[in-house]
N, C-alpha and C positions, 0 to 999 in steps of 0.2 A: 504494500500500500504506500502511496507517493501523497503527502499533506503539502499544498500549494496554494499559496495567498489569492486570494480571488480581486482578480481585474478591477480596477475601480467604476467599469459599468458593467453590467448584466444583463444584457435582453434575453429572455427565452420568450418561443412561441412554439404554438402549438399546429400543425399541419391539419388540417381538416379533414385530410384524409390519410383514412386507415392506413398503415403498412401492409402492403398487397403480397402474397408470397406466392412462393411457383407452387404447381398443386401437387406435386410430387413432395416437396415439403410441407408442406399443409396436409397432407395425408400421413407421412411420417410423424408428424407433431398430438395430429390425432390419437393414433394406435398408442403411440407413448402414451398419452395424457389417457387412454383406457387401462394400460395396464399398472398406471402410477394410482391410480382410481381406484385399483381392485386391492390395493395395499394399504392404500391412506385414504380412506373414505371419505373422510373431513378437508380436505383438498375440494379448491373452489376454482372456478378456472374464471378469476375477474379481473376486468382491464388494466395493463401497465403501461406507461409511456415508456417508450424506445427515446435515445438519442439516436437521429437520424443525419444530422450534423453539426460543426461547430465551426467555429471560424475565431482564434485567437489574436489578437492584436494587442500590441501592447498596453496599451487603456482600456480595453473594455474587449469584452468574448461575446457572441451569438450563437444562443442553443435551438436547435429543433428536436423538435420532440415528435413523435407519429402513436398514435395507440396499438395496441396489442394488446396479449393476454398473456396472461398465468402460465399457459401450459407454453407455448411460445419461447417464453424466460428461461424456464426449468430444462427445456429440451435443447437448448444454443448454451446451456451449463454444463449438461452431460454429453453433447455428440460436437463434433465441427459443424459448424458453419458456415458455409459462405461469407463473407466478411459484407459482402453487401445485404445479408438476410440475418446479419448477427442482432440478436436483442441485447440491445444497452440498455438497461434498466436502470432507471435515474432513483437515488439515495441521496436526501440531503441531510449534512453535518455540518455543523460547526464546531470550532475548535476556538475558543480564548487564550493568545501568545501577547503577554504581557512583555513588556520593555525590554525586561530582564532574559528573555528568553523561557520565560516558564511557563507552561501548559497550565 
């Protein structure tokens, strides 16, 4: 894990459209998410936002985001992916670094 100061502006947005997959992956994502179903029943397959792109510059970064699902996440966790069909699942944290350098 890489901890990195965040740009002095931030835009994110959100794509109005879904992330579309090829249906050979969409169909692999399925079967998974049945047999991940049949072990963890409590397993919910509800929407995550993707980063779909970024553009970093030195003052300020632009996030995209596109929706997706649960099982989508889980499944680009355990198998490869295509790096164009990868889900990046957005997490946010913060961290407080005072002067002194102390967390």
């Amino acid at each position: 894990m890489m901890i990195k100061p965040i740009p002095k502006s931030l835009q994110v947005t959100v794509d109005r459209e879904e992330l579309h997959l090829p249906y050979t992956l969409q169909e692999s994502i399925n079967t998974y998410w049945d047999s991940l179903i049949k072990e963890k029943p409590y397993l919910t397959r509800g929407e995550i936002y993707s980063i779909s792109h970024t553009i970093q510059l030195e003052e300020d970064m632009k996030i995209t985001l596109q929706k997706t699902d649960y099982a989508h996440f889980l499944y680009a966790k355990q198998f490869s992916v295509n790096h164009k069909y990868k889900c990046r699942g957005v997490v946010a944290n913060g961290v407080i670094l005072t002067k002194d350098e102390f967390l």
